[in-house]
C-alpha positions in Angstrom: 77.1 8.6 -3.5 73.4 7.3 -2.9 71.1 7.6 -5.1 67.4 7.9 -4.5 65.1 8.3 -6.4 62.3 11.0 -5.6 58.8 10.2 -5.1 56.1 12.4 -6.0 52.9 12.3 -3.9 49.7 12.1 -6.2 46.5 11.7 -5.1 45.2 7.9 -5.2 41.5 8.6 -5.2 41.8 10.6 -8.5 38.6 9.7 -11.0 38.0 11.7 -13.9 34.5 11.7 -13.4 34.9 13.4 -10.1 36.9 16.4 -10.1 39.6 17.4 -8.3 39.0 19.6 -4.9 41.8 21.7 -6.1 40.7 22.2 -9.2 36.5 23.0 -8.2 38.2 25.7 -6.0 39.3 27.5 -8.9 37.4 26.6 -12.3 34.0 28.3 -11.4 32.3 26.3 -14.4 33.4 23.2 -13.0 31.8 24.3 -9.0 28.6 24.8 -10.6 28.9 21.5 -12.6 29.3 19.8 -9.6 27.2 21.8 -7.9 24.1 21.0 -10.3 24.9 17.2 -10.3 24.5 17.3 -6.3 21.0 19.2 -7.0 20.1 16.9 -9.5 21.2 13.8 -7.0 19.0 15.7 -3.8 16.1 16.1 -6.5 15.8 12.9 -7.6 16.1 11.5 -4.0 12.8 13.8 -3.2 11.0 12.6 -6.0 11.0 9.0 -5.5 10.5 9.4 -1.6 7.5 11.7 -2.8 6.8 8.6 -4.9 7.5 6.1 -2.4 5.2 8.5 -0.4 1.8 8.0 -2.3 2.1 4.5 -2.9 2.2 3.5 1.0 -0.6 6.5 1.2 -3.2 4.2 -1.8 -2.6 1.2 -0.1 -3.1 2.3 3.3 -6.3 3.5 1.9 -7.6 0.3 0.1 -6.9 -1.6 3.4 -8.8 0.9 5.3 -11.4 0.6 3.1 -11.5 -3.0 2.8 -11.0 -3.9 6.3 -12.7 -2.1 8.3 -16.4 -2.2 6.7 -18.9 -4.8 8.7 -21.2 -6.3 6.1 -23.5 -8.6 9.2 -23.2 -8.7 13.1 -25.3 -11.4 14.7 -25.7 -12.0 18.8 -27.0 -15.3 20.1 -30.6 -15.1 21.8 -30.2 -13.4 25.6 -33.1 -15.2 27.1 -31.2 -18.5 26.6 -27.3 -17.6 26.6 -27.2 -14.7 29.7 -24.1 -13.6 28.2 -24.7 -13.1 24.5 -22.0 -13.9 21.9 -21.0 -11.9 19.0 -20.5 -13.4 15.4 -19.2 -10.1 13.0 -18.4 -10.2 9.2 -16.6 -8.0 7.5 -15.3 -8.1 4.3 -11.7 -9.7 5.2 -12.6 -11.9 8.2 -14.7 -12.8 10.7 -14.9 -11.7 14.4 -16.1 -13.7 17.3 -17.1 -12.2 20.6 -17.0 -15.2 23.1 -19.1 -13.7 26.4 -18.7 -15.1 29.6 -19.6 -13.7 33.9 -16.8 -10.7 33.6 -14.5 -12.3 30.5 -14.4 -11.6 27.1 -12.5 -13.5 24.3 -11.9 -12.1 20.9 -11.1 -14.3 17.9 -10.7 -13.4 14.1 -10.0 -15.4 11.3 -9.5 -14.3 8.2 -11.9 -15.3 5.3 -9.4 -16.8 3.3 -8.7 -18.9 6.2 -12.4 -20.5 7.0 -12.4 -24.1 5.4 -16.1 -25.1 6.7 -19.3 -23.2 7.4 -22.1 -25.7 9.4 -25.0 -24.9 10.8 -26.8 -27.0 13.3 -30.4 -26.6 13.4 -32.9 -27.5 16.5 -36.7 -26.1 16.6 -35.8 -22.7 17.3 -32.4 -21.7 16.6 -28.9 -23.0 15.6 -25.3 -23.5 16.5 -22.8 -21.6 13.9 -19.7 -23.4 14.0 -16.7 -22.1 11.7 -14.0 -24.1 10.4 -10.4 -22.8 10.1 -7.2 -23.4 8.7 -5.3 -21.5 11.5 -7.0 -21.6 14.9 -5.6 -23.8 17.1 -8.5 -25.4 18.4 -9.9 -25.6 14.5 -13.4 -24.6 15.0 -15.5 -21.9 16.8 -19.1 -22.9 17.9 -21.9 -19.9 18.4 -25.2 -21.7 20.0 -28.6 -19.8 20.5 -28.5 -17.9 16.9 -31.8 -17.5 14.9 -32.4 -20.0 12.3 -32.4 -16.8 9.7 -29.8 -15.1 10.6 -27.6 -18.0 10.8 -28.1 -19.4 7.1 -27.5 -16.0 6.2 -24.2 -15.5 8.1 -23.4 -18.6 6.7 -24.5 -17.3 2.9 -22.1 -14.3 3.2 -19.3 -16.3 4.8 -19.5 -18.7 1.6 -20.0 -15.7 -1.2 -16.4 -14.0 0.4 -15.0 -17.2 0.6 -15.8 -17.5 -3.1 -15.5 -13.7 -4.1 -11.7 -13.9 -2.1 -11.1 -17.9 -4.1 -11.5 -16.4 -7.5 -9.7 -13.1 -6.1 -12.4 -10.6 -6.6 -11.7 -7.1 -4.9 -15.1 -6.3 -2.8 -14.5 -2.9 -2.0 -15.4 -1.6 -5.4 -19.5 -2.3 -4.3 -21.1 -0.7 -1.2 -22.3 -3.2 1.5 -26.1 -3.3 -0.2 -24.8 -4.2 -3.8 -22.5 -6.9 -2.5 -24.9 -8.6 0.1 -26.6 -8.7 -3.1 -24.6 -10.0 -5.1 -23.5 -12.6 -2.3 -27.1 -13.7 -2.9 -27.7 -14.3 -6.1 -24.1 -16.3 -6.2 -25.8 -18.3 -3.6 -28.8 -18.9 -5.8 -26.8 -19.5 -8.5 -24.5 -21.8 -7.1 -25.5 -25.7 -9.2 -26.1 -28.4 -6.6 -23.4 -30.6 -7.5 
C-alpha cells in the first residue's frame, strides 16, 4: 500500500494586510475598506500632481518674467557700418545681432558667463567687445557704437554681473528702478 500524503493548495500571495479576493466578495465591510483605501490611494495621487502642477506653473512664471525683459538695445551707427549690429541686454544675458549683405548671426551669452567688459574709444565712437567664459571664439567685438551708449551698456553689463555674483533676484524691480540702481552701484563702486 502507498501512502501519499495529500497536499492542500493555499494561496502563496496571501498578506494580511491585503485581503483575500474571496473574502472582499462576501464581507461587504471589508469591500468598502478596500474600496476607501483605493480612493484614498487615487486622491492622494491627484493632490500631489495638483501640487507638482503649480510648482512647474511659479517657476515657469519667474523665468518668464526674468528672461524675457530687455533692460538696453544699442545699434552701431548706419552711416559708418551699412549693416548695423545689434547689442541687447536683458536681465539674464546678452544678445548680439551680427549684420552682414543677406546674413544674420545671433549669439547670447549669459550674464553669469561674461568675464570682461572693454570699451575701445576713438573720437567719435567705440568698439564694445565682450568677454566670455563659453564662446568659442571668447570675445564678441561691436564697432561704430556711441561713446554714451557704450559706457552705459558696459555699466549695466557690470551691475548684473555683480547683482547675479552676489545672487540678487532682479525681477522684483521694474526696468527704471534697476537701471537705477545699476547706477548708483556704479557710482558707488571704490576704485581699488
Amino acid at each position: 500500500m502507498n501512502y501519499q500524503p495529500k497536499i492542500t493548495p493555499f494561496n502563496l500571495s496571501w498578506d494580511p494586510f491585503i485581503p483575500n479576493p474571496a473574502i472582499i466578495d462576501k464581507t461587504p465591510s471589508v469591500r468598502k475598506f478596500v474600496k476607501s483605501l483605493e480612493e484614498e490611494g487615487k486622491d492622494e495621487n491627484t493632490k500631489n500632481q495638483a501640487e507638482k502642477k503649480e510648482v512647474d506653473r511659479q517657476k515657469i512664471d519667474e523665468l518668464v518674467k526674468k528672461s524675457n525683459r530687455s533692460i538696453i538695445s544699442v545699434s552701431s551707427a548706419f552711416p559708418w557700418n551699412i549693416f548695423p549690429s545689434t547689442i541687447d541686454v536683458e536681465e539674464s544675458r546678452v544678445t548680439f545681432i551680427l549684420r552682414q549683405f543677406m546674413t544674420c548671426q545671433t549669439h547670447s551669452v549669459d550674464i553669469k558667463d561674461i568675464s570682461n567688459v572693454f570699451i575701445e574709444s576713438s573720437f567719435f565712437f567705440a568698439t564694445l567687445q565682450i568677454v566670455s567664459r563659453t564662446y568659442i571664439q571668447n570675445d564678441i567685438k561691436i564697432n561704430y557704437l556711441y561713446k554714451e551708449k557704450a559706457k552705459r551698456v558696459k555699466m549695466i553689463i557690470e551691475g548684473l554681473r555683480t547683482f547675479i555674483h552676489n545672487d540678487i533676484d532682479t525681477s522684483n524691480y521694474e526696468i527704471g528702478e534697476l537701471v537705477n540702481k545699476l547706477e548708483e552701484l556704479q557710482t558707488n563702486i571704490p576704485l581699488e
